[in-house]
C-alpha positions in Angstrom: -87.7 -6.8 -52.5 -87.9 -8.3 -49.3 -89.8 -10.8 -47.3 -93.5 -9.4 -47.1 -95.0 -10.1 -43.6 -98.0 -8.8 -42.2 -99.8 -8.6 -38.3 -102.0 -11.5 -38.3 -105.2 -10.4 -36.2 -105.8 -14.3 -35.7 -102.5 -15.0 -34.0 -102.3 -11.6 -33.1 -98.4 -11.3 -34.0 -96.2 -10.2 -37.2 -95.4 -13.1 -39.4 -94.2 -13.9 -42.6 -96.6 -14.4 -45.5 -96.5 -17.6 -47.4 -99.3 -18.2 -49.8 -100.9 -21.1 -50.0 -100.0 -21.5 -53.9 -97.1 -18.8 -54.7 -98.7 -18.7 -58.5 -102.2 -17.5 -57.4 -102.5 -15.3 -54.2 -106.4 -15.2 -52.6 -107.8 -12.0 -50.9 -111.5 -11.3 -49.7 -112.3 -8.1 -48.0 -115.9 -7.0 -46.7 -117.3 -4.2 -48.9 -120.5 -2.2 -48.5 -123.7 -2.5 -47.3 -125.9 -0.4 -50.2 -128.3 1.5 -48.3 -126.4 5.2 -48.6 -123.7 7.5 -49.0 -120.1 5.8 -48.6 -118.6 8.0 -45.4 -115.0 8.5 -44.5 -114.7 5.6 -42.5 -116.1 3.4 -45.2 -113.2 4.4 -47.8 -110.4 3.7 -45.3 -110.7 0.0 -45.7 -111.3 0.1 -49.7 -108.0 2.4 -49.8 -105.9 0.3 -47.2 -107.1 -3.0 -49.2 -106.4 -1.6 -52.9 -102.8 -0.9 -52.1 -102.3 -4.2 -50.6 -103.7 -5.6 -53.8 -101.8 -3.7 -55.7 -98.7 -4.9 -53.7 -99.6 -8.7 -54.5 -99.7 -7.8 -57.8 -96.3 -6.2 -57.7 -94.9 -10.0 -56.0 -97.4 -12.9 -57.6 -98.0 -13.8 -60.6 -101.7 -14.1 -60.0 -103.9 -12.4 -57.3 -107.6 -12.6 -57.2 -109.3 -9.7 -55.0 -112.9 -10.4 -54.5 -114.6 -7.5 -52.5 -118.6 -8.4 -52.1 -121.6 -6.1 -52.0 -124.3 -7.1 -49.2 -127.6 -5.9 -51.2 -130.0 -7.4 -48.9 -129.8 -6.5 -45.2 -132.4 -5.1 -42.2 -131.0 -1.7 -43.4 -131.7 -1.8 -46.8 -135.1 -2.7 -46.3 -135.7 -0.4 -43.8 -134.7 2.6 -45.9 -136.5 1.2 -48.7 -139.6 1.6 -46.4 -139.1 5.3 -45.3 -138.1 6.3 -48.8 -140.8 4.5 -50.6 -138.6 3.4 -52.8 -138.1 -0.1 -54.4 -135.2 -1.9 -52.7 -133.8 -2.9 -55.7 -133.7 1.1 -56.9 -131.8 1.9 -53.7 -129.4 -1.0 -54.0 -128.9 -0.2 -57.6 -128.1 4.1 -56.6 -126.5 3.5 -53.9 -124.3 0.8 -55.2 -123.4 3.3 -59.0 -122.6 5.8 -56.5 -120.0 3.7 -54.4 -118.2 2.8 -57.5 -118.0 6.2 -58.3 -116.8 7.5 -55.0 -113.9 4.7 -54.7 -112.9 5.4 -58.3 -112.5 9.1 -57.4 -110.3 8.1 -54.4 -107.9 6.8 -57.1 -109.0 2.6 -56.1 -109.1 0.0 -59.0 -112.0 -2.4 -59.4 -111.7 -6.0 -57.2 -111.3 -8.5 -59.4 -114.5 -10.0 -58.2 -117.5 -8.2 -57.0 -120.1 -10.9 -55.4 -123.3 -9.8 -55.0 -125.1 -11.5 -51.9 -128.6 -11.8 -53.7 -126.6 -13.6 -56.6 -125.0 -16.0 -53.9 -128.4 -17.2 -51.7 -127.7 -21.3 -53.2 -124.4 -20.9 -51.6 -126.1 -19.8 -48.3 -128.7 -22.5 -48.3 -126.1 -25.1 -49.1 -123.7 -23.9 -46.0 -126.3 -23.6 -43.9 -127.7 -27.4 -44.6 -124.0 -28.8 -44.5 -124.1 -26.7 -40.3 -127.2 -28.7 -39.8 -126.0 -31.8 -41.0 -122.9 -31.2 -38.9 -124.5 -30.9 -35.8 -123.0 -26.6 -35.6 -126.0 -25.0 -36.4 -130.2 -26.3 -35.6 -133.7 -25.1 -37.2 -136.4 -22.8 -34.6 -139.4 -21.3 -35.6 -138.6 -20.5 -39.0 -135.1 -19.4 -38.4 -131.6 -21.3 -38.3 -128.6 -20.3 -35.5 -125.3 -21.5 -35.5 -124.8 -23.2 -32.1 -121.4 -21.2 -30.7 -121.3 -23.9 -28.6 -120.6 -26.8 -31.0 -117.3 -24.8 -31.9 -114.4 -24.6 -29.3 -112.4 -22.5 -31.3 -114.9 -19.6 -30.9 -113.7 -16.6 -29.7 -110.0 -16.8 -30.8 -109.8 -14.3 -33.7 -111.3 -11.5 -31.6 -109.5 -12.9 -28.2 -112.4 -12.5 -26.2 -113.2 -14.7 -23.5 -117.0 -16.8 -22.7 -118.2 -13.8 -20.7 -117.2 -11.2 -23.0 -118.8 -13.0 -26.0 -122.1 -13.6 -24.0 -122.3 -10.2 -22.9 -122.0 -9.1 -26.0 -124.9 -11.8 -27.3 -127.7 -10.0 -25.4 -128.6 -7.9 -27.0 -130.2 -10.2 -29.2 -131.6 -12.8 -26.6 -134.4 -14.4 -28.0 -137.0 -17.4 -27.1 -136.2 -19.7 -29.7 -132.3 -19.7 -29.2 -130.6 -22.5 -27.0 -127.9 -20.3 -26.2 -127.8 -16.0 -25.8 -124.5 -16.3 -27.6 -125.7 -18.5 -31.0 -126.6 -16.2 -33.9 -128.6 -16.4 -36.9 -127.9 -17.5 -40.5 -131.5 -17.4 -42.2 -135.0 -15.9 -40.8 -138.3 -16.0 -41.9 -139.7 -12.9 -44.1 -142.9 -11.1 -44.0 -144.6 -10.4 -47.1 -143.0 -6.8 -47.7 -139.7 -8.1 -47.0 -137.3 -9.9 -49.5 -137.4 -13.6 -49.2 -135.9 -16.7 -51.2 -137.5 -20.4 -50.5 -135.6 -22.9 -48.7 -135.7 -25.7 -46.6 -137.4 -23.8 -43.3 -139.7 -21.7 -45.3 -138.9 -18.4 -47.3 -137.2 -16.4 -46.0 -133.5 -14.5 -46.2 -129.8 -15.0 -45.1 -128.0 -13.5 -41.6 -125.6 -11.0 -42.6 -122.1 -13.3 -41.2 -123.2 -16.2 -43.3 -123.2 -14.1 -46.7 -119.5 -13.2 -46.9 -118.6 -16.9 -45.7 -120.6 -18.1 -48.9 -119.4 -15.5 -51.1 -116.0 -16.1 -50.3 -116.2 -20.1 -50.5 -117.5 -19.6 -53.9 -114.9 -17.4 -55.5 -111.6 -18.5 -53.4 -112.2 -21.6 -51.7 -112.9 -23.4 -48.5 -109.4 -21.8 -47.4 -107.4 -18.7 -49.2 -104.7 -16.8 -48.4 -106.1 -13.1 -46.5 -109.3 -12.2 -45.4 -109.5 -8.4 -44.6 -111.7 -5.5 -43.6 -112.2 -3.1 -40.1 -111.5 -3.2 -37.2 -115.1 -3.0 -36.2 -115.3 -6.2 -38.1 -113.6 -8.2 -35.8 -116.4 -9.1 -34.1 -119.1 -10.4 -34.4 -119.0 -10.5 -38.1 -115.6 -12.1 -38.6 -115.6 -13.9 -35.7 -118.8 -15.5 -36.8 -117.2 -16.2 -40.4 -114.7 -18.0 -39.3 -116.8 -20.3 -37.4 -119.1 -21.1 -39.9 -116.5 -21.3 -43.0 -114.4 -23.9 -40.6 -117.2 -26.1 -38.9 -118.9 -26.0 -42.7 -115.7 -27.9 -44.1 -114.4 -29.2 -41.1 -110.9 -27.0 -42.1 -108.3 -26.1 -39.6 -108.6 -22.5 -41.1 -110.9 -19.9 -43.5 -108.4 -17.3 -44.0 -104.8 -18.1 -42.9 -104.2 -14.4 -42.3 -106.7 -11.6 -41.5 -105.9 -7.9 -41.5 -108.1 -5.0 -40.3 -107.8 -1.5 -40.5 -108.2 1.1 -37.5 -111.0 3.5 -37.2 -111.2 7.1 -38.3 -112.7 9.9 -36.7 -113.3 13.3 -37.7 -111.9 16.3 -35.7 -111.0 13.7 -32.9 -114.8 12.3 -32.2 -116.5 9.5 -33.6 -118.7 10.6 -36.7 -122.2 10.8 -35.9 -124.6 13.1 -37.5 -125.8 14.6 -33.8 -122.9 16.1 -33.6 -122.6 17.6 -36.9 -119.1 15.9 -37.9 -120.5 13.2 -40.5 -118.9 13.3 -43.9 -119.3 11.5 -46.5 -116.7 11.0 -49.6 -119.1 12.8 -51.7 -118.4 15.8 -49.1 -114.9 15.7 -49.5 -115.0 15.4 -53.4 -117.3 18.7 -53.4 -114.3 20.6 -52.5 -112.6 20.2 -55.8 -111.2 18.0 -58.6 -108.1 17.6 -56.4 -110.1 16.7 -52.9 -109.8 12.4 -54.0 -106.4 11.9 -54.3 -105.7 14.4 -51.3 -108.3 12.1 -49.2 -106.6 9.0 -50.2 -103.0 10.7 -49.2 -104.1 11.9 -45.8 -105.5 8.0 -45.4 -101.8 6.8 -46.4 -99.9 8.7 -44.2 -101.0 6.8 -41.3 -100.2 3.3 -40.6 -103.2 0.9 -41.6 -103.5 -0.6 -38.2 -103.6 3.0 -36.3 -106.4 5.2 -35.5 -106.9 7.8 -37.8 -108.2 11.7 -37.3 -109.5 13.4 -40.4 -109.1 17.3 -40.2 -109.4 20.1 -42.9 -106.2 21.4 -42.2 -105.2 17.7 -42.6 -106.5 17.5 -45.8 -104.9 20.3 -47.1 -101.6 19.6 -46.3 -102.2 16.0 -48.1 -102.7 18.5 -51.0 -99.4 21.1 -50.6 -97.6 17.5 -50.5 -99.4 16.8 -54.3 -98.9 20.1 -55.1 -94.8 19.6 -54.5 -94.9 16.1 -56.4 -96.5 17.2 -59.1 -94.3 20.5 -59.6 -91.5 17.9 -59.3 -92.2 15.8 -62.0 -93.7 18.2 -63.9 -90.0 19.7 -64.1 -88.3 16.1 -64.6 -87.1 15.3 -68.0 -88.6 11.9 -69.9 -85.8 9.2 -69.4 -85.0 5.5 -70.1 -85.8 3.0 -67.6 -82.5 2.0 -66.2 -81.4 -0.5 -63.3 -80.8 2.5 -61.0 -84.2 3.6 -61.4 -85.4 0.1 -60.7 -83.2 0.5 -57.4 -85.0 3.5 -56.2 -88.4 2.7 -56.8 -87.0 -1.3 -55.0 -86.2 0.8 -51.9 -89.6 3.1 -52.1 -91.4 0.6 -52.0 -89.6 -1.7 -49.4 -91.2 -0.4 -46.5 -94.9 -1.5 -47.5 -93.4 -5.2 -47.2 -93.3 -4.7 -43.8 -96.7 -5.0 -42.8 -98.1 -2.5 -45.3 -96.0 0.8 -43.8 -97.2 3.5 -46.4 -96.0 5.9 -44.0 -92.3 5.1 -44.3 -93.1 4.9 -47.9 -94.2 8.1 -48.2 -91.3 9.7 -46.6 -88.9 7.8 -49.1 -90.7 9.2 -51.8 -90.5 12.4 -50.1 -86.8 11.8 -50.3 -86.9 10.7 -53.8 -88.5 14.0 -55.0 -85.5 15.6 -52.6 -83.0 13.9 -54.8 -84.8 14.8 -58.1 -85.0 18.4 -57.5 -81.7 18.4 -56.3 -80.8 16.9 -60.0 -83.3 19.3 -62.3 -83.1 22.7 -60.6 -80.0 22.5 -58.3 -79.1 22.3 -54.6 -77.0 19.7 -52.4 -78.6 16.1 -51.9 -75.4 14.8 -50.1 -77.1 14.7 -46.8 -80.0 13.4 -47.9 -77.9 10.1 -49.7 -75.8 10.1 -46.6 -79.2 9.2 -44.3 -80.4 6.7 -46.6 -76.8 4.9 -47.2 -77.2 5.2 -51.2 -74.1 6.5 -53.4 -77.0 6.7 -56.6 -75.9 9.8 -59.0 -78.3 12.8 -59.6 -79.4 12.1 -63.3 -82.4 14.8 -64.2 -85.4 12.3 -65.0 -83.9 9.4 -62.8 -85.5 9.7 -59.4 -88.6 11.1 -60.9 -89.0 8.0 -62.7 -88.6 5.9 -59.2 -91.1 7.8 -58.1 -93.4 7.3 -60.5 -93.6 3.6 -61.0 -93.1 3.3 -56.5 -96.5 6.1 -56.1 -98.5 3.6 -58.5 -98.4 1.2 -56.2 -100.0 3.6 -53.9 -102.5 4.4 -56.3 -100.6 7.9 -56.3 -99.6 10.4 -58.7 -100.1 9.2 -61.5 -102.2 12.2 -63.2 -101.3 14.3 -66.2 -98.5 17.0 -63.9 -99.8 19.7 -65.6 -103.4 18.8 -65.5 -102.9 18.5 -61.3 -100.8 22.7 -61.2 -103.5 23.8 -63.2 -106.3 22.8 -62.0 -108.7 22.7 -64.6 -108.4 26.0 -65.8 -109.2 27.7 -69.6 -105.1 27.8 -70.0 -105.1 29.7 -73.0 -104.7 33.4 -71.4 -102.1 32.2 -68.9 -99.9 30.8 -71.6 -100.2 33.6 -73.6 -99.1 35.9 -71.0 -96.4 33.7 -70.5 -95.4 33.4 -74.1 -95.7 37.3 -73.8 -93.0 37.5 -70.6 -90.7 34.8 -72.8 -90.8 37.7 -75.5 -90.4 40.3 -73.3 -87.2 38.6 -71.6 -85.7 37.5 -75.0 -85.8 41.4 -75.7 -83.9 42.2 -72.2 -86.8 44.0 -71.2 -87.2 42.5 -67.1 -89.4 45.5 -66.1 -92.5 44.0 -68.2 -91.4 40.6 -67.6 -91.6 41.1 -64.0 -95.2 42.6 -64.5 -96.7 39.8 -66.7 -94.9 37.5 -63.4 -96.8 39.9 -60.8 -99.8 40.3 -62.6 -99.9 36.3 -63.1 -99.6 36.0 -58.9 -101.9 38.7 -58.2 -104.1 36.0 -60.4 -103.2 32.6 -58.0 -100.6 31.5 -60.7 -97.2 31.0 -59.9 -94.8 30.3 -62.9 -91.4 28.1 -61.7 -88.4 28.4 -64.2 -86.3 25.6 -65.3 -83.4 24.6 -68.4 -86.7 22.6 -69.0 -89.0 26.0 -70.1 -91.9 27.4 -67.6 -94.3 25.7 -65.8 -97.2 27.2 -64.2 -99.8 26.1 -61.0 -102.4 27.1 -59.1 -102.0 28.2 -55.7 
């Protein structure tokens, strides 16, 4: 395969990836903030991040993907307060039904799932050794990282002294030495979660929990630090500087990857307008609305804006629909280096700075070639494009496909299971066994009714030297 390279938000250019140990690659991403519902644009990042890990996987011989949950935050306890709920029942909900919704989408587990509440010794300990090293200074109960004290600050975003001080007021407060300086612990009030520490109780800043979490599972430095766009800054911004002035390291992560922003129907989800969605929305619509979510995601490049539609998400599914029929059709066969070939060159393009989308359309071409092997037709133009004199075995390119979609977290269902949809199968395939009977006997006329009656029904039966298959349309 070739040299993986990704665009580096910190340099903000595409460069080639080299580890920092090539036996054991090191990858943090943001994850959720437990207070409700995952919505679209909370799965994008989950999805984008799961291939890449997947990918690693693929490459190293060791990868360690630590995604963290924040379960204490202003927003947690603020819903606790207009539920009347216990924040450790909503954090413990909210947090079942996240896993739930990113299993559905088709995403593995992260290999490490820190919990900020677990990690508050961490926090204390970072934010002593920012004291000590004159980057961060004790007021009125609370302690601020002085921007100031950090010259780097600013570079991963690329904004400028203005820009990062206009964006600080919002938050301008009497006991800060600079608008700009943000906070990593504050004082809580006695209906409020709060630990003890050195300034009184009290509980972490939101930027200096993923900087602790992440020094305790991958070190003062690792290999890829991810999440949104809408990350950038403050919060990773803010990461950075306290993970580097903490250690006094040159870098935190030594490449950092974020995701574009999705919208729905072309605006900005907000529940005023009426276009919020959540995952749990999109799974209502049927067993087959995940993995037709996480398709549409795919289809556009990870750094790119993306516009979730209905139609949009249908069409992910007619594409599922053809993949499935495919393989469903394809006969078992042996692995062979040819098949190893294919799925080499599926898979090629998500070295290049994670292109599912040009992955997608191989695999697109590999189901070309594979139906062009099972049930007939010319693939000469379709090798011709892709410079490949491969032969048309039945079985070979739908194996390709195969082993390239897992690392997509694609198609890797039960064929039949996907055509049909869940249905009581037993009727259909007894009317099919009747129209095999009838045809065996020459008698087409009741054949062709048992077919037309089956249609009139949403099932449409496909023919092959393989037998009948049968889906739902």
């Amino acid at each position: 395969m070739t040299a993986l390279r990704f665009h580096n938000s910190l340099t903000r250019r595409e460069e080639d990836f080299v580890p920092l140990d090539p036996q054991h690659v090191k990858l943090y991403v943001c994850g959720p903030t437990v207070y409700d519902l995952a919505h679209l644009g909370n799965a994008r990042p989950v999805v984008v991040f799961d291939v890449l890990a997947r990918l690693l996987r693929r490459l190293y011989p060791r990868v360690t993907y630590a995604r963290n949950i924040t379960d204490v935050d202003d927003k947690i306890n603020a819903r606790a307060r207009e539920a009347g709920e216990p924040i450790g029942a909503i954090t413990a909900r909210t947090t079942s039904d996240f896993h739930r919704d990113m299993a559905a989408l088709g995403n593995l587990p992260p290999d490490i799932e820190p919990t900020a509440t677990g990690h508050i010794p961490e926090m204390i300990a970072m934010t002593e050794k920012l004291i000590e090293r004159g980057h961060a200074y004790a007021a009125e109960g609370h302690v601020l990282f002085s921007v100031g004290s950090f010259a780097d600050y600013g570079k991963l975003s690329g904004r400028n002294q203005d820009e990062l001080l206009a964006g600080a007021r919002v938050d301008i407060a009497p006991y800060k030495r600079d608008p700009g300086d943000f906070v990593l612990w504050k004082p809580s009030h006695e209906d409020t979660p709060g630990w003890d520490s050195p300034w009184g109780r009290g509980r972490p800043g939101w930027h200096i929990e993923c900087s602790a979490m992440s020094w305790k599972h991958l070190g003062e430095e690792f290999d890829i630090h991810g999440g949104g766009a809408d990350l950038l800054f403050p919060h990773h911004e803010n990461e950075l500087a306290q993970s580097r002035c903490a250690f006094g390291t040159s870098f935190m992560a030594h490449t950092w990857l974020h995701n574009g922003m999705l919208l729905v129907d072309g605006e900005k989800m907000s529940k005023s307008v009426g276009n919020f969605l959540t995952v749990q929305d999109i799974l209502a619509q049927g067993a087959w609305a995940g993995e037709a979510f996480r398709m549409l995601l795919l289809r556009t490049h990870y750094r790119s804006g993306l516009d979730y539609t209905q139609p949009a998400l249908d069409e992910a599914k007619a594409e599922l629909d053809d993949s499935y029929a495919m393989l469903a059709r394809a006969p078992a066969v042996s692995e062979t280096l040819v098949i190893a070939e294919m799925a080499e060159w599926a898979l090629e393009p998500l070295c290049d700075d994670l292109n599912t989308a040009l992955a997608l359309t191989r695999l697109r071409d590999l189901r070309t070639l594979e139906n062009a092997a099972t049930v007939g037709g010319s693939a000469a133009s379709v090798l011709h494009r892709i410079g490949k004199g491969w032969a048309l075995v039945p079985g070979q390119a739908a194996a390709a496909f195969r082993q390239a979609s897992a690392v997509l977290g694609l198609m890797q269902g039960e064929p039949k299971a996907w055509l049909q949809g869940g249905d009581d199968s037993s009727a259909i395939e007894a009317a099919i066994a009747a129209r095999i009977t009838a045809r065996a006997a020459r008698d087409f006329a009741e054949a062709d009714r048992i077919r037309a009656a089956l249609l009139a029904d949403g099932v449409v039966l496909e023919d092959s030297a393989a037998g009948t298959v049968w889906k739902r349309v």
